[in-house]
Each structure stands twice: as structure tokens, then as C-alpha cells.
C-alpha positions as a Markdown table, in Angstrom:
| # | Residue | x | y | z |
|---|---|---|---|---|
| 1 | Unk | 24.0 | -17.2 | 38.3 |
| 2 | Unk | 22.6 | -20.4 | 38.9 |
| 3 | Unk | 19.5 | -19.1 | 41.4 |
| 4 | Unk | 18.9 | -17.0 | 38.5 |
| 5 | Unk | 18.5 | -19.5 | 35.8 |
| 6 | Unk | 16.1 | -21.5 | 38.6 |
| 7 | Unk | 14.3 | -18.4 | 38.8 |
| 8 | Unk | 13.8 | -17.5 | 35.3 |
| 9 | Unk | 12.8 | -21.6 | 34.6 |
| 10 | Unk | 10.2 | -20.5 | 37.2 |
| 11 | Unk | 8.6 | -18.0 | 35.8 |
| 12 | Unk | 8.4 | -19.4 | 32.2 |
| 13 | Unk | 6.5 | -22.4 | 33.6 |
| 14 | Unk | 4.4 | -20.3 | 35.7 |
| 15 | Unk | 4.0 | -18.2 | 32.4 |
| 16 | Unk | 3.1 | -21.5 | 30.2 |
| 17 | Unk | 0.7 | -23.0 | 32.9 |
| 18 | Unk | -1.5 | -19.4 | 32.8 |
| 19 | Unk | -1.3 | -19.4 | 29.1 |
| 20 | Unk | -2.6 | -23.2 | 29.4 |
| 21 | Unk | -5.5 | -22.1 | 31.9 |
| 22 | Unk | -6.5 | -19.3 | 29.6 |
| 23 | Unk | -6.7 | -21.6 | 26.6 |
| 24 | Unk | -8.7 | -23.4 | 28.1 |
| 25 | Unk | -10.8 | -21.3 | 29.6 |
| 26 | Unk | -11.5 | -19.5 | 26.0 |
| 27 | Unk | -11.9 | -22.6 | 24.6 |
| 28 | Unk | -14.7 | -23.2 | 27.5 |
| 29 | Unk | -16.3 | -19.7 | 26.5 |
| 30 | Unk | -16.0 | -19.4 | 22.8 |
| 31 | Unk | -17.5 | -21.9 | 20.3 |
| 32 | Unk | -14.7 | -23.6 | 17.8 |
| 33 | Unk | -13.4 | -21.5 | 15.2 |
| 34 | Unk | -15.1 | -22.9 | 11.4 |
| 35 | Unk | -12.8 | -23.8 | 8.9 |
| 36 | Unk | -13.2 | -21.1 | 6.9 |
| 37 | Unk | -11.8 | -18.9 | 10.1 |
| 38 | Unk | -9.1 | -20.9 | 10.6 |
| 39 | Unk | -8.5 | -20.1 | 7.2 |
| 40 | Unk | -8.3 | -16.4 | 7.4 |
| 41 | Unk | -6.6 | -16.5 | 11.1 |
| 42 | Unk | -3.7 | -18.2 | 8.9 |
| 43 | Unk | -3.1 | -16.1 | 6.1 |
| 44 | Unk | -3.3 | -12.7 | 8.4 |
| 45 | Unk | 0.1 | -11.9 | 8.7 |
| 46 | Unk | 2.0 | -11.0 | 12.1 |
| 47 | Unk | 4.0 | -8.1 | 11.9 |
| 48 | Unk | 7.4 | -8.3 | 12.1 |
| 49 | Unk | 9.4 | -6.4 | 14.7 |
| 50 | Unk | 12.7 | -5.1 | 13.6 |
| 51 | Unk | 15.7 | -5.1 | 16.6 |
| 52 | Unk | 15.2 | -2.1 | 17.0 |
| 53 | Unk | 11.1 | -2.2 | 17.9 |
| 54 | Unk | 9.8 | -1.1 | 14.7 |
| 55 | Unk | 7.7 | -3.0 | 12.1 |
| 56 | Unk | 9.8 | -4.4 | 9.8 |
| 57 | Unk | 10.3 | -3.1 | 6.2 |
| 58 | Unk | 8.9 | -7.2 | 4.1 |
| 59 | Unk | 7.7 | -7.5 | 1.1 |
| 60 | Unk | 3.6 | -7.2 | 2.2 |
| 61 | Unk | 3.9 | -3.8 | 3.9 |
| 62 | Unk | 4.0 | -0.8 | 1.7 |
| 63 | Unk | 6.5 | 1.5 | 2.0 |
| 64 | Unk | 5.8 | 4.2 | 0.2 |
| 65 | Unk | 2.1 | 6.6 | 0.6 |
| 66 | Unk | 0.0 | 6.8 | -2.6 |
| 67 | Unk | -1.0 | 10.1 | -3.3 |
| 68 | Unk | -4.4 | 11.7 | -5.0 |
| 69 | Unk | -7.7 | 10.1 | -4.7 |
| 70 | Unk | -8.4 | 7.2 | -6.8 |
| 71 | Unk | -11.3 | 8.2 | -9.6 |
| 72 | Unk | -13.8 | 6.0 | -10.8 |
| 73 | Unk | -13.8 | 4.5 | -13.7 |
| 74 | Unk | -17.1 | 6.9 | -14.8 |
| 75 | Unk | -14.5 | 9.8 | -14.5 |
| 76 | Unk | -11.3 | 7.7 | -16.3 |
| 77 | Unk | -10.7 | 9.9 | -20.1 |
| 78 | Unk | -12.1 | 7.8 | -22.3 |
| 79 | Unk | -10.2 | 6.4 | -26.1 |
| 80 | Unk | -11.2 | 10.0 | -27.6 |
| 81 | Unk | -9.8 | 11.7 | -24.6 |
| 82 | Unk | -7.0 | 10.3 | -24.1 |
| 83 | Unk | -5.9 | 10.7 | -27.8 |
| 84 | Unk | -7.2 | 14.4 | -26.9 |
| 85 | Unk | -4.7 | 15.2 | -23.7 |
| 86 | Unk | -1.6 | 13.3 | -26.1 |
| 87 | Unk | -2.3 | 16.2 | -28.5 |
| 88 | Unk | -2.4 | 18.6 | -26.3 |
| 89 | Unk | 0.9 | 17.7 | -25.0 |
| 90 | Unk | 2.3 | 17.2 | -28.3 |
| 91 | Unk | 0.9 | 20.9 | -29.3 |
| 92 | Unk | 2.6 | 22.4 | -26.1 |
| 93 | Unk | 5.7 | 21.0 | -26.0 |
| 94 | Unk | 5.5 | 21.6 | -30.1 |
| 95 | Unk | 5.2 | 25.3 | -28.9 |
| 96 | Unk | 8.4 | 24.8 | -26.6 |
| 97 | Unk | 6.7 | 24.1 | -23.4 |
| 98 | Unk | 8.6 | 21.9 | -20.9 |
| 99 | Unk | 7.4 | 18.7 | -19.4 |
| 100 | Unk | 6.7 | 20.9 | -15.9 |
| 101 | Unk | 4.3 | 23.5 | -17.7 |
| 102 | Unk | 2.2 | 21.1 | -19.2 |
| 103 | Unk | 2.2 | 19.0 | -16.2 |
| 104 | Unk | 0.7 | 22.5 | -14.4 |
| 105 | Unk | -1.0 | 22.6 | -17.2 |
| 106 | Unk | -3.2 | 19.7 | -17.0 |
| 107 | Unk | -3.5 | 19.9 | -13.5 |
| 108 | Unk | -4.8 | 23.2 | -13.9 |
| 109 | Unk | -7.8 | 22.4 | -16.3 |
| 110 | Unk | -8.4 | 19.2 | -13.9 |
| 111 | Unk | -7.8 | 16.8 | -16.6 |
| 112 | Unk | -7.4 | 13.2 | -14.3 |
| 113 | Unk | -4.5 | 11.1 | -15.4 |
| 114 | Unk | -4.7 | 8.0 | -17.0 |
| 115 | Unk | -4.9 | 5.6 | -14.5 |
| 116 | Unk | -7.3 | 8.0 | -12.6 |
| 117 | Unk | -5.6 | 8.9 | -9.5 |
| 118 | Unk | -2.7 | 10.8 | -8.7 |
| 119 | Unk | -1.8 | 14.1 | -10.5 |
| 120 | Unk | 0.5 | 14.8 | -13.4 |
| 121 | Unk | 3.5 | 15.1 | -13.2 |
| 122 | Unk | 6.5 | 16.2 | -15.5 |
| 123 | Unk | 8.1 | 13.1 | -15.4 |
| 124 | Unk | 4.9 | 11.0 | -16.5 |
| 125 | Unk | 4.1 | 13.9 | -19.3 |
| 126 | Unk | 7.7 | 12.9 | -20.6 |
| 127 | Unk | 6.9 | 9.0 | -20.5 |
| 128 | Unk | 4.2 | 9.7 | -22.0 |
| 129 | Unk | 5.8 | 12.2 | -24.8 |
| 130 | Unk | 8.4 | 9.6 | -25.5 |
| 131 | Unk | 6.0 | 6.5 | -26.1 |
| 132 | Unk | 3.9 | 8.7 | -28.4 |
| 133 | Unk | 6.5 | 10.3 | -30.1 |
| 134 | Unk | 7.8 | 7.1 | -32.4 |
């Protein structure tokens, strides 16, 4: 066990003294990083490797995919419009449609959503129903 430790101390300062000569040798090659690079080489975060090999699940990497394609803000329903698609949905579900149909609905006449991207759905129609119906 004890050849093995020697061995393994060997190759770790083997290791270190090739990661030394490469430093330097970069260091030789490229000219000094600017402050400003420094900067930005510190706040670029590593990614971190779970046990099991895959990237971790922190706080700065997204999880979840975000669907639809963002619109621009030419394209965003303006005051008049918006007040326009709340009617409609107050009209439709007034007519007993549920939150589904007008969802299909609005997706149907190409209406974007509020924010602009994604596409309507029944669950948002109902947020939406709810905060407009008070």
C-alpha cells in the first residue's frame, strides 16, 4: 500500500511541475490579462459536476426550456388591445366557454400574449379571468 501512495505522490508532483511549465510558458506567449478580463474570467461561473457526472441542478442554471418565440415589443397588444382580448374572454366564457376553448381560441386568431412570447394557455386565460373579474 505504501509503494502505491509513493507512486501516486509521484505523479501529482509530476502533474504540478507540467502544470507549472505550462503556466509559464502561456504566460511567455500571451500578453497579461487587463483588468477588465480578469473581471469577467471571475464572475464566469464553473459548472458544477454532480457525483454522478452531470452538471449540477444551482441556482444560475435554468431548469426548465421556455417555450414560443419572444415578440418584439412593436408586436406586444397595446392598452386598447389588451382591454380588447379581456373582453373577449369575458364574452366567451360569458357564453359558457371554458378556459381551454378560449385559450384555442386566441391561439387560433394569433392574438400574442401579454408578455409577448409563449402561447396561451387555459391556465393563464383563468389568471387572467380571475384578476379581471373583481
Amino acid at each position: 500500500m505504501d509503494h502505491l501512495k509513493k507512486e501516486l505522490q509521484a505523479l501529482v508532483e509530476d502533474l504540478n511541475g507540467v502544470t507549472r511549465k505550462a503556466a509559464a510558458l502561456l504566460a511567455s506567449v500571451a500578453p497579461p490579462a487587463s483588468p477588465a478580463e480578469r473581471r469577467n474570467a471571475r464572475e464566469e461561473k464553473p459548472v458544477c459536476r454532480s457525483r454522478a457526472g452531470r452538471p449540477a441542478k444551482t441556482a444560475s442554471v435554468r431548469v426548465g426550456k421556455r417555450k414560443g418565440k419572444k415578440t418584439s415589443s412593436a408586436e406586444l397588444p397595446a392598452e386598447t388591445e389588451r382591454r380588447k382580448v379581456m373582453k373577449m374572454i369575458s364574452d366567451m366564457r360569458e357564453d359558457g366557454a371554458s378556459f381551454d376553448q378560449i385559450a384555442r381560441k386566441l391561439e387560433s386568431k394569433s392574438i400574442p400574449t401579454f408578455s409577448g412570447r409563449g402561447r396561451w394557455r387555459k391556465q393563464t386565460v383563468h389568471k387572467l379571468y380571475q384578476r379581471n373579474a373583481h
